[in-house]
C-alpha positions in Angstrom: 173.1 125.7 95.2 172.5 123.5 98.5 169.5 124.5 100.9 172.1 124.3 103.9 173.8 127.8 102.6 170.2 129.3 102.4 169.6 131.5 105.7 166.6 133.6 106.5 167.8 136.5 109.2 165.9 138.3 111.2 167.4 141.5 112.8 167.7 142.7 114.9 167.0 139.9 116.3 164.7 136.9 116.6 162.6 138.1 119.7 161.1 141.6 119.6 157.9 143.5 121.1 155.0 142.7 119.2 154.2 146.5 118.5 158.0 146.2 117.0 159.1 145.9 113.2 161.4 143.4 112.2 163.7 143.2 109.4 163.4 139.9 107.2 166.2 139.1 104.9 167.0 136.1 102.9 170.4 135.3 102.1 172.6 132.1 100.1 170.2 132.0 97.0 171.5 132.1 93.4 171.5 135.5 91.9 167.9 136.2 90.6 166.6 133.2 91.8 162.6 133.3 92.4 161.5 132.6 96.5 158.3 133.1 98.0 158.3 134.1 101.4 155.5 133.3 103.3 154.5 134.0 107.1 152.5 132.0 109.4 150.8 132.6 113.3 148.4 130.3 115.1 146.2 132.8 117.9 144.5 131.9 121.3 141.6 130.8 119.5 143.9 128.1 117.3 142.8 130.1 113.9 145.3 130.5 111.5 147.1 134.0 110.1 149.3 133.9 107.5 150.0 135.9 104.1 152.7 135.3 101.3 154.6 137.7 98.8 157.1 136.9 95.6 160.5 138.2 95.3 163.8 137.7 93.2 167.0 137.8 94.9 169.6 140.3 93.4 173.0 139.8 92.1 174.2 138.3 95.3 171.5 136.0 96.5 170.0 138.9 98.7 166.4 139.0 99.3 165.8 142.1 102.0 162.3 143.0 102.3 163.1 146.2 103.7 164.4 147.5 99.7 163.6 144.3 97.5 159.8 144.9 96.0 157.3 142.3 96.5 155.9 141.6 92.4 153.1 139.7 93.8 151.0 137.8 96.8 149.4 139.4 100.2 150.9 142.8 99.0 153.3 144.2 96.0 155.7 146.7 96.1 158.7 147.6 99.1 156.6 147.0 102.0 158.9 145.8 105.2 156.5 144.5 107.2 154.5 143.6 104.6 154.7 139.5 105.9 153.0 140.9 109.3 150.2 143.5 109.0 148.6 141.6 105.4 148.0 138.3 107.3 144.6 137.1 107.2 142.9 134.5 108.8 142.0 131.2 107.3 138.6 131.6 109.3 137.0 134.4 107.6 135.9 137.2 109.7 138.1 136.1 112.6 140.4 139.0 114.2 143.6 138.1 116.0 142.6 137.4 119.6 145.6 137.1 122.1 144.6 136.7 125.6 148.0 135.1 127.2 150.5 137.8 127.0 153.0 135.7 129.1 153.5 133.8 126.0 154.8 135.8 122.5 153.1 134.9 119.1 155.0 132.7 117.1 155.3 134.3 113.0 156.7 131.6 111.4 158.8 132.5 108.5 159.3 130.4 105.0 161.2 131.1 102.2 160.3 128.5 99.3 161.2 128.2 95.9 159.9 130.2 93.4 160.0 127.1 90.7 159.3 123.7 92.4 157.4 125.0 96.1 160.3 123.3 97.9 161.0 124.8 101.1 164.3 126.2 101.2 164.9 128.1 104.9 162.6 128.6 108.0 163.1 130.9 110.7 160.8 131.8 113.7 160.4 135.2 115.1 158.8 135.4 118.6 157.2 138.7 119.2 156.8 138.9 123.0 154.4 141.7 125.0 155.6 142.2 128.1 159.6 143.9 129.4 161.6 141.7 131.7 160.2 142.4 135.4 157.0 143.7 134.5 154.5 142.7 136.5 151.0 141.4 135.8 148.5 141.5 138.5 144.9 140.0 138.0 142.6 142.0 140.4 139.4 140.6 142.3 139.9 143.8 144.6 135.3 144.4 145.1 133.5 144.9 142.1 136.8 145.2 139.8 138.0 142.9 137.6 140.7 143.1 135.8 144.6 142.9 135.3 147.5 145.6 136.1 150.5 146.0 134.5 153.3 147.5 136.0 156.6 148.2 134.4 159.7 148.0 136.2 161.0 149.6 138.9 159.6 151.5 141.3 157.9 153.9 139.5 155.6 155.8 140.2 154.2 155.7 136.8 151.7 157.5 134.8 148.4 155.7 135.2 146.1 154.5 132.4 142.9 152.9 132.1 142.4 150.6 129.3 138.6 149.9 128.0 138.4 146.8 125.5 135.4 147.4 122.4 132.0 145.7 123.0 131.8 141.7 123.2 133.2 141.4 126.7 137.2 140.5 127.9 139.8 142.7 128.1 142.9 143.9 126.2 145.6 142.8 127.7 147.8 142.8 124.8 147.7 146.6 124.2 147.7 147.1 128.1 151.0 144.7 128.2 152.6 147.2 125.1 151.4 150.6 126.9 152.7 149.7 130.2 156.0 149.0 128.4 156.4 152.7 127.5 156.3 152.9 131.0 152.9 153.2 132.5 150.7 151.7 135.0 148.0 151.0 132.9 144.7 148.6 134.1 143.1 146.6 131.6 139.4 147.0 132.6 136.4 144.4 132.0 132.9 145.7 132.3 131.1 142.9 131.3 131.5 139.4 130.5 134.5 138.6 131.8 135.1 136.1 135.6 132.2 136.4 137.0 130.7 139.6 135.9 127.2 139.6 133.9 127.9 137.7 130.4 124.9 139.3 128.7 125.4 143.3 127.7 124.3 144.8 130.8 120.7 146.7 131.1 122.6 149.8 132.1 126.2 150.9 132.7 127.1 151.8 135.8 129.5 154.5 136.4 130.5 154.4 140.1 131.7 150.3 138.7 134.7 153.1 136.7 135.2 155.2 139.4 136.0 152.4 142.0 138.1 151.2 139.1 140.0 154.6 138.9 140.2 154.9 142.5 141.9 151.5 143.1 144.4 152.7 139.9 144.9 156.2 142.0 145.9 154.4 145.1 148.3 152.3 144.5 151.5 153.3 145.6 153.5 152.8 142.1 150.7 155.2 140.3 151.5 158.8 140.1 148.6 160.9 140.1 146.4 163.1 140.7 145.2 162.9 137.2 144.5 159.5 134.9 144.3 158.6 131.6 141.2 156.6 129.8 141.9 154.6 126.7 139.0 153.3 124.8 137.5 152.4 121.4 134.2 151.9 119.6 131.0 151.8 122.6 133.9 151.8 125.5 134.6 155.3 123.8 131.4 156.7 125.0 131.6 155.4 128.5 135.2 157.0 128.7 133.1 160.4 127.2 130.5 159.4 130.5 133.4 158.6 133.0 135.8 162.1 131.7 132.6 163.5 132.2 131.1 162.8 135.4 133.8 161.9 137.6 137.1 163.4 139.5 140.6 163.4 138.2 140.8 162.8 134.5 143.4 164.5 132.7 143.6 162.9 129.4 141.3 159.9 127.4 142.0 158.8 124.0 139.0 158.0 121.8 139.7 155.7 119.0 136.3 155.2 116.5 134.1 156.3 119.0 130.3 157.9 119.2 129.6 161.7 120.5 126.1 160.0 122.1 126.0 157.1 124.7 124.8 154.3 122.9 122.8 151.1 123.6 122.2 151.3 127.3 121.8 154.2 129.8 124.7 155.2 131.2 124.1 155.9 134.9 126.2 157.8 137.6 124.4 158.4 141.4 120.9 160.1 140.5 121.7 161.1 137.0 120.8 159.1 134.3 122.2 159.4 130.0 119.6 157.8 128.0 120.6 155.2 125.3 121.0 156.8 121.5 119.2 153.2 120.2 120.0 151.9 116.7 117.6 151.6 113.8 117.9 148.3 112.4 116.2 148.4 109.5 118.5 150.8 108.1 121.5 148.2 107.9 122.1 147.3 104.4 124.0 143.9 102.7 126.8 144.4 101.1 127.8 142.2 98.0 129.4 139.5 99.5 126.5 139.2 101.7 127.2 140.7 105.0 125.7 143.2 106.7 127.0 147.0 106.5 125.6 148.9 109.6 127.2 152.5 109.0 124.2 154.7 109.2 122.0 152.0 111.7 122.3 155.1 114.4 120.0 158.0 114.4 121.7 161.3 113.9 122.5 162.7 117.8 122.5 165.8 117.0 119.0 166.2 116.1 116.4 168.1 118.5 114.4 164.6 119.9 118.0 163.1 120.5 119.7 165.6 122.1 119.2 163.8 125.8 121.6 160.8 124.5 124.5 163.3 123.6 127.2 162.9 126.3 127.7 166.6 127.9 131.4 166.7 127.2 132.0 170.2 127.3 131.7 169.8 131.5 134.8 168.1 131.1 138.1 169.8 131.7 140.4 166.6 130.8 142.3 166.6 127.0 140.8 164.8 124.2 142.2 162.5 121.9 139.7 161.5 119.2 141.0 159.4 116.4 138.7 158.7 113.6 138.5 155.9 110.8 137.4 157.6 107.4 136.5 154.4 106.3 134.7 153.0 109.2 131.8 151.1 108.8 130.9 150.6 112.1 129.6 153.5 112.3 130.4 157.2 110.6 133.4 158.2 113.7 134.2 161.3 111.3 131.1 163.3 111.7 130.8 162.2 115.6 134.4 163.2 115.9 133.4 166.1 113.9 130.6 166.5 116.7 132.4 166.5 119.2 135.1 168.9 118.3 132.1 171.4 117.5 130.6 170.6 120.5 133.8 171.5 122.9 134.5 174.7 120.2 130.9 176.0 120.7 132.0 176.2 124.6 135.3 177.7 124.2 137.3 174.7 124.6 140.3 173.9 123.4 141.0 170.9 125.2 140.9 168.8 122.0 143.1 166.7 119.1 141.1 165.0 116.2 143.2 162.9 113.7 141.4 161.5 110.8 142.4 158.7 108.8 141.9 157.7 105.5 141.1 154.2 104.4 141.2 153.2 108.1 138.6 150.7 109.2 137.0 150.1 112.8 139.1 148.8 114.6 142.2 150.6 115.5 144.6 148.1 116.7 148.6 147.9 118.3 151.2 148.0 115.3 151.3 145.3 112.9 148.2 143.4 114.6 146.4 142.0 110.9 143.4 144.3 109.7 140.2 143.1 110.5 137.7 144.2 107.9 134.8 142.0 109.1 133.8 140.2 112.2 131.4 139.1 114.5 129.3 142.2 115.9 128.1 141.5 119.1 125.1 143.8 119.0 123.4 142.4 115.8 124.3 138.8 116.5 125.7 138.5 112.4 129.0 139.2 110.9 129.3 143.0 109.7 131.9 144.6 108.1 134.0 146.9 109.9 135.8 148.8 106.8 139.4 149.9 105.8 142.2 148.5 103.3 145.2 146.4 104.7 147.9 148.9 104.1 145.8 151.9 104.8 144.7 150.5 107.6 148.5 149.4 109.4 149.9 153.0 108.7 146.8 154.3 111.1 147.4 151.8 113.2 151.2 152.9 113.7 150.7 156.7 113.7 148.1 156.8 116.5 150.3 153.9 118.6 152.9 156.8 118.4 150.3 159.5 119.0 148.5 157.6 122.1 152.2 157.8 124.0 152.8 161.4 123.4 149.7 162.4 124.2 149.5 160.6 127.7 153.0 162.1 128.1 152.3 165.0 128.2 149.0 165.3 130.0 149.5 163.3 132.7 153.1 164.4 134.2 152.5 166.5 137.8 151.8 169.6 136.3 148.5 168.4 133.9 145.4 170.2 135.3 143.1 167.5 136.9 139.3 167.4 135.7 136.7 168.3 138.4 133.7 166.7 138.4 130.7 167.5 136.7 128.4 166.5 140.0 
């Protein structure tokens, strides 16, 4: 059969929304005929993704991923975006950085043949992050830095503050793919970033947030009064600090996070949290030689670290905590577990908790590759972070679902606004 009548489709079409699934067919092969498929993307850093599955076309020449199994590769079985969340880096412990979300990333698609390796189609799907006429606003506004994205129109629109995990930046790409459900969400830097402090600062200071949410509350395409804090890993204990301590929080979504504020003190006007510090010698080595730092953090709830324990049942703002079981980062069960006790003990009821199985650290936008291992910014080594592939994307696309419903509904006009602790 010539290559020329050999198609790989993509519907429903070429371009979609990176958070979006994509339905990858291959059609014009003989019937039964072998094909590999395999998928390709190049990130900002120039390290390559890409995974790779087996299939045998049916009695037409089909291949659709979306029913046809995969009997081998990156995954087996019906998987339909199997191509997508199984890549893997060619860099070990590298995780998929994007920091230009004007551009999409480019999957390449392949279909080869099963016998001879020959390349038989190629198609490109270019998976965009940001809805024609958003807007993208870099800020320099005092001490903030960061960048706002506003959807379309004139809004106003719920507004959301986006914390990026430990190692400095931001997260623009999940900021891009909230604000296209339609909020007004501000990607934050705290450190590390323009011309803020490179190194992890000596303390975190809290009034830095509350300018931040401030500027967010202001602006005339932001409805308030209440605001929304998304975080994960050590930015989930500042957004414990910030729901806290200062005004008009209604709703802050926790993803892997720590009951205790970790690292640094946390410090707002005249009150200070002391740091929950990690014992180091209590890191193990796993197998393959890198280091496993689940249990590196003394138990908070214990009587000589109870000053370290954020006091979260002062706050009066909805809680969203989302927990990896297999997170190896550090145990976000039991501290989810904590914290749910914790608000309980004080009749609250203020709370979701949502555990997943399998899941690993870091808790990602749909279809963004699983990153069991990386570079851990605190012990200056690679770690690992935990969770399976598969496991790990069905997590990742529950809580992206779970993250808009929950800021729906707590931060329309009627949502109660928190009050401040001070």
């Amino acid at each position: 059969m010539a290559h020329s009548q050999i198609r790989i489709k993509l519907l429903p079409n070429l371009r979609c929304f990176f958070d979006k699934p994509v339905q990858v067919k291959v059609q014009g092969l003989a019937p039964h005929q072998r094909v590999e498929l395999r998928s390709r993307l190049v990130d900002d850093r120039k390290v390559v993704f890409k995974a790779s599955a087996l299939y045998t076309a049916d009695e037409t020449g089909l291949v659709d991923v979306c029913r046809s199994p995969s009997l081998g590769g990156s995954y087996t079985g019906v998987e339909p975006m199997g191509l997508f969340w199984a890549m893997a880096p060619e860099t070990p412990h590298s995780k998929l950085l994007k920091k230009n979300v004007l551009s999409p990333t480019l999957v390449t698609i392949d279909a080869l043949s099963g016998d001879t390796g020959e390349i038989l189609a190629s198609e490109t799907n270019e998976r965009g992050y940001m809805t024609e006429g958003m807007r993208r606003i870099p800020l320099q506004e005092d001490r903030i830095r960061g960048v706002l994205f506003l959807p379309p129109g004139k809004g106003p629109f719920p507004g959301v503050l986006d914390l990026p995990p430990l190692g400095g930046g931001l997260s623009e790409a999940r900021a891009s793919l909230l604000a296209n459900k339609g909020f007004a969400v501000l990607a934050l830097a705290y450190y590390g970033y323009q011309d803020l402090p490179k190194p992890l600062p000596k303390h975190f200071d809290l009034e830095y947030f509350e300018e931040a949410l401030d500027f967010l509350r202001r602006h005339p395409q932001v409805q308030g009064p209440g605001m929304g804090i998304l975080s994960i890993s050590k930015s989930g204990d500042l957004a414990l600090s910030i729901s806290t301590f200062l005004l008009g929080i209604s709703a802050t979504v926790l993803i892997n996070t720590c009951i205790a504020n970790v690292l640094n003190p946390v410090r707002y006007k005249d009150f200070v949290i002391p740091p929950l510090i990690p014992i180091l010698k209590n890191a193990t080595v796993t197998q393959s030689g890198l280091l496993d730092i689940r249990d590196i953090l003394p138990d908070p709830m214990l009587k000589e670290n109870q000053a370290t324990v954020i006091p979260i049942q002062h706050a009066s703002c909805s809680f969203l905590f989302a927990a990896s079981e297999d997170d190896r980062n550090w145990n976000s069960t039991l501290y989810a577990e904590n914290a749910a006790a914790r608000l309980r003990s004080h009749g609250k009821q203020n709370f979701e908790v949502v555990k997943y199985p399998k899941a690993g650290h870091l808790l990602e936008v749909p279809y963004l590759p699983h990153c069991p291992s990386g570079f851990h910014a605190v012990m200056g080594n690679v770690a690992v972070f935990g969770g399976e592939p598969k496991a790990h994307c069905q997590a990742q696309l529950d809580l992206w679902v779970r993250i808009q419903e929950f800021f729906r509904k707590h931060l329309d006009n009627k949502s109660s606004v928190q009050k401040a602790m001070i």
